[in-house]
NUROVO-644571 format. One record per residue: residue number from 0; residue in three letters; z, x, y of N, C-alpha, C, CB in turn. Coordinates in nm, 3 decimals. Glycine has a CB too. Layout:
BEGIN
site seq NUM, type ALA, nup Z, neast X, nnorth Y, caup Z, caeast X, canorth Y, cup Z, ceast X, cnorth Y, cbup Z, cbeast X, cbnorth Y
...
***
This chain:
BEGIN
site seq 0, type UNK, nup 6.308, neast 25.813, nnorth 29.888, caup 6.370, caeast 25.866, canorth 29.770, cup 6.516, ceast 25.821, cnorth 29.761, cbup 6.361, cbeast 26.016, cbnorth 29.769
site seq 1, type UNK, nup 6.557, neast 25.825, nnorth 29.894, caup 6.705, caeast 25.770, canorth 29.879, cup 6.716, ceast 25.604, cnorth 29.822, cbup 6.779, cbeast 25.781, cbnorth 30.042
site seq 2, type UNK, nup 6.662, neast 25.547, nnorth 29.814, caup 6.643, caeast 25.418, canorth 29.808, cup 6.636, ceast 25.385, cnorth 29.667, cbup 6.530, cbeast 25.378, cbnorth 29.883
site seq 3, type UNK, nup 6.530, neast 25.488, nnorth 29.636, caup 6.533, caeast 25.476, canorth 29.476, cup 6.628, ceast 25.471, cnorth 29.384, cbup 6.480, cbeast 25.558, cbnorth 29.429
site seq 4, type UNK, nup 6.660, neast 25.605, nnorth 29.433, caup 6.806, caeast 25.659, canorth 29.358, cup 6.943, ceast 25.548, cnorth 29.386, cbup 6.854, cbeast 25.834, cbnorth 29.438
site seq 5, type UNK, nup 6.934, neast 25.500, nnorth 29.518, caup 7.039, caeast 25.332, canorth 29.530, cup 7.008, ceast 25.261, cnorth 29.469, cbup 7.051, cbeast 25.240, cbnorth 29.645
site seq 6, type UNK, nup 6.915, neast 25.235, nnorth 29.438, caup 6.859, caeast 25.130, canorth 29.348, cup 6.920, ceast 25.136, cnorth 29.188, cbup 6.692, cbeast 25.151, cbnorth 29.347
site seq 7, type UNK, nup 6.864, neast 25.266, nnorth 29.130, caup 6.869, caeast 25.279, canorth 29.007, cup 7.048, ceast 25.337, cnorth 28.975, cbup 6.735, cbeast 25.382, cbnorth 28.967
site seq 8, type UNK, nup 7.113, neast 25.377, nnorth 29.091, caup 7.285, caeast 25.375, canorth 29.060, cup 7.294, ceast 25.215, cnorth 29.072, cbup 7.408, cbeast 25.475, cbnorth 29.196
site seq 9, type UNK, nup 7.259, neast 25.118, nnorth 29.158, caup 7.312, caeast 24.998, canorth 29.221, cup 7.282, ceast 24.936, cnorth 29.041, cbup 7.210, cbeast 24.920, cbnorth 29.394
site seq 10, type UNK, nup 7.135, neast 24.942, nnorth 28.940, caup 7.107, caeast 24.907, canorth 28.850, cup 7.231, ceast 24.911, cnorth 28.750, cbup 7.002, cbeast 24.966, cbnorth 28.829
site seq 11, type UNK, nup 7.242, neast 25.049, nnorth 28.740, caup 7.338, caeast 25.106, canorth 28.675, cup 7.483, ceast 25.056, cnorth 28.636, cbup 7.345, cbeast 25.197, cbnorth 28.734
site seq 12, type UNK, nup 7.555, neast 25.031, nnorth 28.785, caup 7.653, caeast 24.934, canorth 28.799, cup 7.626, ceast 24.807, cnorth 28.747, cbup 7.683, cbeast 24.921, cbnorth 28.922
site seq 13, type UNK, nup 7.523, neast 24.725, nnorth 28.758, caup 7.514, caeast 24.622, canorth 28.725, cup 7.502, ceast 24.628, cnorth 28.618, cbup 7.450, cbeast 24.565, cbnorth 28.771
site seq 14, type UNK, nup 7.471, neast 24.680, nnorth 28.530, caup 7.409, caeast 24.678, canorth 28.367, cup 7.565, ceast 24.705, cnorth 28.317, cbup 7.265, cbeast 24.829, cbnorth 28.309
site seq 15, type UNK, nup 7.676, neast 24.781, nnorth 28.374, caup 7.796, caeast 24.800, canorth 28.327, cup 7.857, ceast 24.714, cnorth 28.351, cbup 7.851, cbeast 24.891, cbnorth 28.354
site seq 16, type UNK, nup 7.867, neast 24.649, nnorth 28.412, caup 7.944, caeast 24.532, canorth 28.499, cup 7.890, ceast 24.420, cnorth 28.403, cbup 7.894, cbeast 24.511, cbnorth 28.686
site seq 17, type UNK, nup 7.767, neast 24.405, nnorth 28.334, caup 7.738, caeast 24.267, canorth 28.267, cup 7.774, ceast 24.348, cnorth 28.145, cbup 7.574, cbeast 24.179, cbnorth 28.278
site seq 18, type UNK, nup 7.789, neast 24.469, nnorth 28.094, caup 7.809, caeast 24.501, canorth 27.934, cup 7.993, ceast 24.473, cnorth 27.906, cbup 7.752, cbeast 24.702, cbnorth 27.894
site seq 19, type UNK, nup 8.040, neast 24.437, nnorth 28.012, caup 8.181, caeast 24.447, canorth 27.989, cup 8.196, ceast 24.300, cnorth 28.007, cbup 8.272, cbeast 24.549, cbnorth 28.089
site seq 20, type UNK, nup 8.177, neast 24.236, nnorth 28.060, caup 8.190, caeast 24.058, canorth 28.035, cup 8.213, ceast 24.034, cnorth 27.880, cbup 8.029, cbeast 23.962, cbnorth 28.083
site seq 21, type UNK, nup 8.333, neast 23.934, nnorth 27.885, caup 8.381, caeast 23.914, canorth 27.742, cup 8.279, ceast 23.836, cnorth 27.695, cbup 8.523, cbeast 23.847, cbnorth 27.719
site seq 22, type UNK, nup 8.294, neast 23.868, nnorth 27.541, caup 8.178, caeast 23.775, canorth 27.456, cup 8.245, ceast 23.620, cnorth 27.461, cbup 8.155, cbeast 23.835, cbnorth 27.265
site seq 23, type UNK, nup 8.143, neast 23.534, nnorth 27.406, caup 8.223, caeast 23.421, canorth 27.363, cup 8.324, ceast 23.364, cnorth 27.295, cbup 8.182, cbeast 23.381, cbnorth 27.335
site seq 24, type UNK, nup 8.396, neast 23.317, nnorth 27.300, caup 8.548, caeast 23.313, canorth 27.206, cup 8.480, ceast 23.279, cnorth 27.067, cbup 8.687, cbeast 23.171, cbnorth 27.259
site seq 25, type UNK, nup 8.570, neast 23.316, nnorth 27.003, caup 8.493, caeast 23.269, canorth 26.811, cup 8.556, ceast 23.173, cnorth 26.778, cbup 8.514, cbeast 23.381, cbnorth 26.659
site seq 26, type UNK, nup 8.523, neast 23.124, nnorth 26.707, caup 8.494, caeast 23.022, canorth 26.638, cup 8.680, ceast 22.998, cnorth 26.598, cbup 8.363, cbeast 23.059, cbnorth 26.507
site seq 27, type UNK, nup 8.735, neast 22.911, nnorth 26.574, caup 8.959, caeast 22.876, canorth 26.573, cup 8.860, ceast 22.871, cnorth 26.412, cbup 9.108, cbeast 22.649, cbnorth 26.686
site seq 28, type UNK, nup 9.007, neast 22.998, nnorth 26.378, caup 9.032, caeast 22.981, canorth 26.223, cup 9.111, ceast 22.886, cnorth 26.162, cbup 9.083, cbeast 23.087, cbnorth 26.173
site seq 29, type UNK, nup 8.988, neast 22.806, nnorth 26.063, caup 9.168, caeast 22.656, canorth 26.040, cup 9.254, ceast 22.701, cnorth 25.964, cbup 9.153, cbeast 22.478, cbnorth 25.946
site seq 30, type UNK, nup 9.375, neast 22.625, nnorth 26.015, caup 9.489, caeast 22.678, canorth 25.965, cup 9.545, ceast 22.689, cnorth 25.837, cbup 9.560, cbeast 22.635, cbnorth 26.016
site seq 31, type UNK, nup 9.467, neast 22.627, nnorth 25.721, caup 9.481, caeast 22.686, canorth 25.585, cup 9.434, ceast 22.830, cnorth 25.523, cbup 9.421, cbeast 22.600, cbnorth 25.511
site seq 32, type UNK, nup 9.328, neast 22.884, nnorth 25.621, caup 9.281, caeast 23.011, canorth 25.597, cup 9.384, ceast 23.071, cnorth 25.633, cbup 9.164, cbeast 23.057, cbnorth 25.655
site seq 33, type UNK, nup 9.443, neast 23.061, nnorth 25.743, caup 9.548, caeast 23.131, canorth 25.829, cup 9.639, ceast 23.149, cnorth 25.729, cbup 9.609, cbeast 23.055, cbnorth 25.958
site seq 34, type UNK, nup 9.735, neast 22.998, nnorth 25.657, caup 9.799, caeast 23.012, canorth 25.608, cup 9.842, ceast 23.060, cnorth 25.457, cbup 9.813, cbeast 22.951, cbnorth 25.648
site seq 35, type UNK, nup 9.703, neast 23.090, nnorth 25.406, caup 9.669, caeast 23.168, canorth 25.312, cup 9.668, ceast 23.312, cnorth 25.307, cbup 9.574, cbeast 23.134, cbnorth 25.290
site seq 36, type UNK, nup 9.628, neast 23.351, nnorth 25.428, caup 9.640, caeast 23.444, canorth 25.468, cup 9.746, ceast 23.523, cnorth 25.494, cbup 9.593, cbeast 23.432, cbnorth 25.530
site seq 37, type UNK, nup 9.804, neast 23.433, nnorth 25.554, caup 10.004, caeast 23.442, canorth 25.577, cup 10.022, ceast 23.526, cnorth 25.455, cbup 10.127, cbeast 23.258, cbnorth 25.560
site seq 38, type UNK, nup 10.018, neast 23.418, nnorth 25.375, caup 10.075, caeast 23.411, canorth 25.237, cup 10.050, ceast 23.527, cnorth 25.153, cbup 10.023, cbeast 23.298, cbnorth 25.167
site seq 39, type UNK, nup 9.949, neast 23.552, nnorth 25.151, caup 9.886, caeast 23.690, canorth 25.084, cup 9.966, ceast 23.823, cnorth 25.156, cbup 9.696, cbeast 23.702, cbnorth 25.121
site seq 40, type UNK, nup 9.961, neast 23.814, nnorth 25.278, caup 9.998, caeast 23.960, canorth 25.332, cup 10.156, ceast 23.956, cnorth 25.265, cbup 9.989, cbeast 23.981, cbnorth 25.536
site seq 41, type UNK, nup 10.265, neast 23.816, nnorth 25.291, caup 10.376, caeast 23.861, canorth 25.263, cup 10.423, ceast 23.855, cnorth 25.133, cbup 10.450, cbeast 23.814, cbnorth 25.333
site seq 42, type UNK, nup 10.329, neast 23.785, nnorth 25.047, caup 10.345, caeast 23.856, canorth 24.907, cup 10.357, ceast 23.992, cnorth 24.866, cbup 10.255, cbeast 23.828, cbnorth 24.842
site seq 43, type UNK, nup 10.257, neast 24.042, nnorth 24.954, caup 10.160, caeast 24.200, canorth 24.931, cup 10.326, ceast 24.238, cnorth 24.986, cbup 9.960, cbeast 24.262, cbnorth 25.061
site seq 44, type UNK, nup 10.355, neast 24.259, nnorth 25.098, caup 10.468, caeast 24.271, canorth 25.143, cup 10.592, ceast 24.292, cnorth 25.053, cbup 10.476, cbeast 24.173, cbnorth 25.212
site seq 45, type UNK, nup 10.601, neast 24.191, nnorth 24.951, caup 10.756, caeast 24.145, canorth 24.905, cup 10.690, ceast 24.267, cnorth 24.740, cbup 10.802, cbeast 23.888, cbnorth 24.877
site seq 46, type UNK, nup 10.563, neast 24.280, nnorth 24.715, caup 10.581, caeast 24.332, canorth 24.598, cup 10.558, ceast 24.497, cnorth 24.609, cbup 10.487, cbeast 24.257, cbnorth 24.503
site seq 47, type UNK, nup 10.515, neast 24.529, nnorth 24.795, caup 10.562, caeast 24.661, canorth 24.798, cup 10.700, ceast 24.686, cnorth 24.777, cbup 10.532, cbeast 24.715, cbnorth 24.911
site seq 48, type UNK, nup 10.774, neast 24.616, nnorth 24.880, caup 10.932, caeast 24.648, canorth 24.823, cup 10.990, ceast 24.613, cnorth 24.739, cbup 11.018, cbeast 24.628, cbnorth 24.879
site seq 49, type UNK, nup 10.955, neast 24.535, nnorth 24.617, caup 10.988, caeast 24.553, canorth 24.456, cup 10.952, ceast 24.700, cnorth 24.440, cbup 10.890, cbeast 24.447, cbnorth 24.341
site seq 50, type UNK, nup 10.868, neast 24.763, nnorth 24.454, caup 10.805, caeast 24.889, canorth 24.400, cup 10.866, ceast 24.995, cnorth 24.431, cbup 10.680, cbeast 24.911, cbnorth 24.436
site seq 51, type UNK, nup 10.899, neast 24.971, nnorth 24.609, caup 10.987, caeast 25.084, canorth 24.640, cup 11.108, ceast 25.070, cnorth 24.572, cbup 11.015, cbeast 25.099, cbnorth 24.780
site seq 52, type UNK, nup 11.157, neast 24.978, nnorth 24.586, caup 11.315, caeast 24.949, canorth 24.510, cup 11.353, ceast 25.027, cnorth 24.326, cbup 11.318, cbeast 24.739, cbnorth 24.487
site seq 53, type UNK, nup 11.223, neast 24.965, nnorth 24.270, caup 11.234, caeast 24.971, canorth 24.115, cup 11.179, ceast 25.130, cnorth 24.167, cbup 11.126, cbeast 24.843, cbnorth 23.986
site seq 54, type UNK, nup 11.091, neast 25.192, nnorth 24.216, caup 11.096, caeast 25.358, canorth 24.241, cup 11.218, ceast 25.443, cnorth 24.258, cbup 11.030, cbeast 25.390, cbnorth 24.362
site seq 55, type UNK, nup 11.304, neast 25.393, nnorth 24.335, caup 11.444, caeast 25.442, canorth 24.372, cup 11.475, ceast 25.467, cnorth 24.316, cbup 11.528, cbeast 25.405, cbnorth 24.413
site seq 56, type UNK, nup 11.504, neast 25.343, nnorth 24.185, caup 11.635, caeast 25.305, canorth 24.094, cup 11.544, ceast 25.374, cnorth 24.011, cbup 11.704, cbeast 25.135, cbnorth 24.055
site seq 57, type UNK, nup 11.441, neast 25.438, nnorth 23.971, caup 11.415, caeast 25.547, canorth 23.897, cup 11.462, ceast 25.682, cnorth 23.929, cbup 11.297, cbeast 25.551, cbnorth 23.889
site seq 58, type UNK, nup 11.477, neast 25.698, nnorth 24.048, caup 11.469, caeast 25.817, canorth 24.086, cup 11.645, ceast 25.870, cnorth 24.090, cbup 11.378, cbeast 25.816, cbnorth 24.231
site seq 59, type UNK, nup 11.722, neast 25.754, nnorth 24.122, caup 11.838, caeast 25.750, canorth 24.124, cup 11.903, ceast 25.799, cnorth 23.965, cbup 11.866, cbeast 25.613, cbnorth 24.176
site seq 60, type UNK, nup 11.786, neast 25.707, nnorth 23.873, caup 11.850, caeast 25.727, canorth 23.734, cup 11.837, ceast 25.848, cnorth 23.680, cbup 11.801, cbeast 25.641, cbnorth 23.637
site seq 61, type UNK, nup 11.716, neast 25.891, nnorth 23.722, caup 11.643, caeast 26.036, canorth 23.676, cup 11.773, ceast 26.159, cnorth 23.719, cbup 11.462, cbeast 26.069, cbnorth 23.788
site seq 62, type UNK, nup 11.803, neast 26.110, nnorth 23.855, caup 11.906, caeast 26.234, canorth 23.926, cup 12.048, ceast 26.224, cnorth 23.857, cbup 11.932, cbeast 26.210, cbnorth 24.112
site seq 63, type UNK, nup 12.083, neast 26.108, nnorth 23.797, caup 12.216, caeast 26.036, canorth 23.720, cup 12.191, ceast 26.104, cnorth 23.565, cbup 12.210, cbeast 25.826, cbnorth 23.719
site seq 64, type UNK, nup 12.084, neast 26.144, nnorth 23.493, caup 12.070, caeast 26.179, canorth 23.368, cup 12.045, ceast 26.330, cnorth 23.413, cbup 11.955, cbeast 26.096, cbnorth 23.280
site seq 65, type UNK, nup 12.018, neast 26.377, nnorth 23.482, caup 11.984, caeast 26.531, canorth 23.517, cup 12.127, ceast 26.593, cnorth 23.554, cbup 11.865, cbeast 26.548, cbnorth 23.658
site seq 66, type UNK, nup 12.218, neast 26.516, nnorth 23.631, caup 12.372, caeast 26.549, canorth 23.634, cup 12.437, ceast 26.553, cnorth 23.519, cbup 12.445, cbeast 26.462, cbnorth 23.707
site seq 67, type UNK, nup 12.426, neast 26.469, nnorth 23.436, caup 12.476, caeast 26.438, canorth 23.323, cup 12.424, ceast 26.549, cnorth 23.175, cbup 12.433, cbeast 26.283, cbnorth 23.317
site seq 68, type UNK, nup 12.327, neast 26.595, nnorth 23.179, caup 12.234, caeast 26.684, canorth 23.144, cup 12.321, ceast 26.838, cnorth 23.166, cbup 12.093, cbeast 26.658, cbnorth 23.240
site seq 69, type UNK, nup 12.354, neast 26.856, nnorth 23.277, caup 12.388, caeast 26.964, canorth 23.381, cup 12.549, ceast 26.974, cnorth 23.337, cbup 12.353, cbeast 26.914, cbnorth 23.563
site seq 70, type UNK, nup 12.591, neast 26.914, nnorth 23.316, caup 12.765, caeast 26.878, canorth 23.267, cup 12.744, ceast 26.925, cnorth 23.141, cbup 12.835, cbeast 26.698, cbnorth 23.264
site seq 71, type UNK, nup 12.634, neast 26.851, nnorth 23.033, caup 12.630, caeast 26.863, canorth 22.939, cup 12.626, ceast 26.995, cnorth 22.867, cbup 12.562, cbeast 26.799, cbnorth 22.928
site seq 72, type UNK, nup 12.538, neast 27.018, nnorth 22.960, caup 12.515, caeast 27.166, canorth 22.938, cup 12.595, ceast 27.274, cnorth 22.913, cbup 12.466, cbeast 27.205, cbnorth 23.021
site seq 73, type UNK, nup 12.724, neast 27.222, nnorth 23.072, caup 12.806, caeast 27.339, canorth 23.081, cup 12.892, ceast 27.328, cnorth 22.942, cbup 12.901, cbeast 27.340, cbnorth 23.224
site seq 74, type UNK, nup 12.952, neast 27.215, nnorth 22.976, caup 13.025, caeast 27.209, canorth 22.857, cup 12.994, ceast 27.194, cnorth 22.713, cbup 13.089, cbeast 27.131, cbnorth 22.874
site seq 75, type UNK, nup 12.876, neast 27.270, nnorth 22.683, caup 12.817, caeast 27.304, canorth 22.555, cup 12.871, ceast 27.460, cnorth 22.584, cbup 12.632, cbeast 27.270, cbnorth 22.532
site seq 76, type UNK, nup 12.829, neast 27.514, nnorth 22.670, caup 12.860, caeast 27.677, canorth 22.732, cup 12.980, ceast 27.701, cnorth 22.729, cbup 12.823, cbeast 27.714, cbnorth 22.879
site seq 77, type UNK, nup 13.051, neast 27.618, nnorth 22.769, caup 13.184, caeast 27.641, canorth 22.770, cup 13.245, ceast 27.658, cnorth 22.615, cbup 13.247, cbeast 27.525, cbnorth 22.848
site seq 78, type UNK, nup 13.218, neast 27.555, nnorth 22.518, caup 13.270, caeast 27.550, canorth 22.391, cup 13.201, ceast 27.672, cnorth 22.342, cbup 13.245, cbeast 27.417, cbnorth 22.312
site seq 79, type UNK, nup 13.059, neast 27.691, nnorth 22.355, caup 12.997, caeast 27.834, canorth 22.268, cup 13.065, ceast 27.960, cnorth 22.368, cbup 12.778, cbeast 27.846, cbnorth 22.267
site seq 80, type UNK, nup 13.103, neast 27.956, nnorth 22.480, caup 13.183, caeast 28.066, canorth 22.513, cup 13.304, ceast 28.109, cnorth 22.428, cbup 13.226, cbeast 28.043, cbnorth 22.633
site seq 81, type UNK, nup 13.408, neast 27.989, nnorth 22.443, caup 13.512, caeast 28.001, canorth 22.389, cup 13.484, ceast 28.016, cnorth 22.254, cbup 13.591, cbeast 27.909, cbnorth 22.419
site seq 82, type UNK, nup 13.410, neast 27.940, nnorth 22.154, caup 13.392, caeast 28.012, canorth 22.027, cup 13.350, ceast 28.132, cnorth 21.991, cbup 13.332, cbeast 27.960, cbnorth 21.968
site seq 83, type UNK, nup 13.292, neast 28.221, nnorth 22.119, caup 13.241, caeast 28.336, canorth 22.071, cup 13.316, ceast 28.422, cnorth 22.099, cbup 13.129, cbeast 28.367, cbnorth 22.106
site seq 84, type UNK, nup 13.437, neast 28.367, nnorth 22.197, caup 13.526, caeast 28.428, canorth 22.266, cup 13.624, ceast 28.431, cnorth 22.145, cbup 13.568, cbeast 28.358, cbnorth 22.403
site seq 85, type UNK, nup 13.671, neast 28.358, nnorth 22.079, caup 13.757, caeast 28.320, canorth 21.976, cup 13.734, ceast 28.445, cnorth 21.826, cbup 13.710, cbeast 28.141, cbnorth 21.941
site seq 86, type UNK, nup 13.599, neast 28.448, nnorth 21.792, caup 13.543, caeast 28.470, canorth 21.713, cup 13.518, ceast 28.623, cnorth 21.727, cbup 13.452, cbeast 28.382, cbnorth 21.707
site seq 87, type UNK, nup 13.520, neast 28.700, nnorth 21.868, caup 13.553, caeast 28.835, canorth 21.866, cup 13.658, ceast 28.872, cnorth 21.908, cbup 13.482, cbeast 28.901, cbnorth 21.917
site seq 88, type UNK, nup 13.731, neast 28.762, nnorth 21.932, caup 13.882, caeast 28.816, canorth 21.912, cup 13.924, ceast 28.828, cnorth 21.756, cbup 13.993, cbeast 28.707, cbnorth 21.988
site seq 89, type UNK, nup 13.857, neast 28.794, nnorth 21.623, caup 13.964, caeast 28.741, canorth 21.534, cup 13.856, ceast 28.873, cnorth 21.478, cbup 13.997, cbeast 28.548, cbnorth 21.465
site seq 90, type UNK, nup 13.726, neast 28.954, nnorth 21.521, caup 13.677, caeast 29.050, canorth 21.413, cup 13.749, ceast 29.170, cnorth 21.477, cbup 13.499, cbeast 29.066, cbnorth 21.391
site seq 91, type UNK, nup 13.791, neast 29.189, nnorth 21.603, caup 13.882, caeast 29.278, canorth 21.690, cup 14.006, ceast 29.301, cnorth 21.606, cbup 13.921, cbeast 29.209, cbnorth 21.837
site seq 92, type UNK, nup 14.066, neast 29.161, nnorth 21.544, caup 14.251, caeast 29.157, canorth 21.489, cup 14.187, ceast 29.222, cnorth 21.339, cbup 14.366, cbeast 28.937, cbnorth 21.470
site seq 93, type UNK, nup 14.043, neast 29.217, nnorth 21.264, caup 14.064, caeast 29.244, canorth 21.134, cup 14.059, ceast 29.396, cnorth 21.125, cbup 13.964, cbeast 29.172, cbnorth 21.045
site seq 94, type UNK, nup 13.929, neast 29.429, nnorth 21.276, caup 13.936, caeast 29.584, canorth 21.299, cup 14.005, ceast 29.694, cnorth 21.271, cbup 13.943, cbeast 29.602, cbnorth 21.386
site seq 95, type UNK, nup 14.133, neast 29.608, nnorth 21.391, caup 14.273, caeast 29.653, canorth 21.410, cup 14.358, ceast 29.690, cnorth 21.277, cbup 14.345, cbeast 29.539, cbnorth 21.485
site seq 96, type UNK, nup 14.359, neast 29.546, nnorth 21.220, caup 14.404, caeast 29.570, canorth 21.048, cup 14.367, ceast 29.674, cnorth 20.988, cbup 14.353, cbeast 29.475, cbnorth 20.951
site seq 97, type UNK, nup 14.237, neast 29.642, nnorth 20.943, caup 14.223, caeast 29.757, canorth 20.879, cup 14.210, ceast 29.905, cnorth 20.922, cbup 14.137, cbeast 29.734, cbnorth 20.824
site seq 98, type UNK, nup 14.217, neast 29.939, nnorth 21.070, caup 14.242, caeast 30.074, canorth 21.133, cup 14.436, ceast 30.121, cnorth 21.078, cbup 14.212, cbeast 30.046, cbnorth 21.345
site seq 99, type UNK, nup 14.465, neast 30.012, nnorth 21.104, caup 14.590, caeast 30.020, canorth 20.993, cup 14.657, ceast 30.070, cnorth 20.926, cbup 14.596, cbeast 29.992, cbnorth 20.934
site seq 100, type UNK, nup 14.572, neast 29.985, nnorth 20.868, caup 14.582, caeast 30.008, canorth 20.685, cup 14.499, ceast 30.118, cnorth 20.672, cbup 14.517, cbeast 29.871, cbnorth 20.571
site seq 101, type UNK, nup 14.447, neast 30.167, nnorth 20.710, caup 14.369, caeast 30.301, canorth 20.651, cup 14.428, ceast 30.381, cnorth 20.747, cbup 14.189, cbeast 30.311, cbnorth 20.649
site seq 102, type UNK, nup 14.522, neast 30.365, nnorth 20.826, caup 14.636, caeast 30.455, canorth 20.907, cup 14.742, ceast 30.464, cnorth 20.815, cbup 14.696, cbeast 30.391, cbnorth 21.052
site seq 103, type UNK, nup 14.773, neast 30.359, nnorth 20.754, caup 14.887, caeast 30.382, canorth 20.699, cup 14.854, ceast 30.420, cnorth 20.538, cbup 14.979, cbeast 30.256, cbnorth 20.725
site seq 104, type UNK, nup 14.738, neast 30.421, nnorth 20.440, caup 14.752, caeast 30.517, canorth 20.346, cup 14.708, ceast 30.653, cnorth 20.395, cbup 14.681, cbeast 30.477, cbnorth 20.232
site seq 105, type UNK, nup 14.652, neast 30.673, nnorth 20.491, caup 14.615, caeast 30.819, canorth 20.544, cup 14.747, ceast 30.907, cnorth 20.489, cbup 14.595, cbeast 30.826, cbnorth 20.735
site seq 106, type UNK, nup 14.863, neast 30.806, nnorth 20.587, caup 14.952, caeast 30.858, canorth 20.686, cup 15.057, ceast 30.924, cnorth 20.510, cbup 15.036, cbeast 30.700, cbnorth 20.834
site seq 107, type UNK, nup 15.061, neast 30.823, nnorth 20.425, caup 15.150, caeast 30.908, canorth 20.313, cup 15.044, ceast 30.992, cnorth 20.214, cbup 15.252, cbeast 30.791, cbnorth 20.206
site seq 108, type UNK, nup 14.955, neast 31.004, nnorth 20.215, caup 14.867, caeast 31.105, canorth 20.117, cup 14.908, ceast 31.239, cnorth 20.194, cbup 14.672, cbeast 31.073, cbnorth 20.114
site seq 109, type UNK, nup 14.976, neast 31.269, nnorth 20.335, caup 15.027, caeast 31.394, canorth 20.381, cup 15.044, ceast 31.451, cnorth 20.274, cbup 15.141, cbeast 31.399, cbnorth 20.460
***
């Protein structure tokens, strides 16, 4: 029994030992495939980073009009502040007036 079992580990090894032997080398790619090949990847290459680039310079512009937007804004806020600011100051001065003036005919009908 022992023999067997040497046998069929000793098999074992061997069947691993020939499954790992390199295959045959393949076949030399000629060098116009190659260099076609070249060619393709670093195109592919040069028109990812057009893409990233022209992405940026979107993203750059987008953040350049959103600032500009943001300014715009305030200083829309700012002018409708001050005009509203302006504009209850001047119904405050007519208030005043006429608290006045209806102070001052009150004041001689004594």
């Amino acid at each position: 029994m022992k023999k067997v079992i040497a046998t069929l580990i000793a098999g074992l090894f061997a069947t691993a030992a020939f499954a790992q032997t390199p295959a045959a080398p393949a076949a030399p790619v000629p060098a116009k495939v190659e260099a076609a090949h070249t060619k393709a990847v670093v195109k592919a290459d040069a028109k990812e980073a057009q893409t990233v680039v022209k992405a940026d310079a979107k993203e750059a512009k987008a953040v350049v009009a959103a600032k500009t937007d943001v300014a715009s804004a305030k200083a829309e806020a700012a002018t409708t502040k001050a005009k509203a600011h302006h504009k209850a100051k001047k119904t405050k001065a007519k208030a005043d007036e006429k608290l006045a003036s209806a102070t001052a005919e009150a004041a001689p009908a004594k």
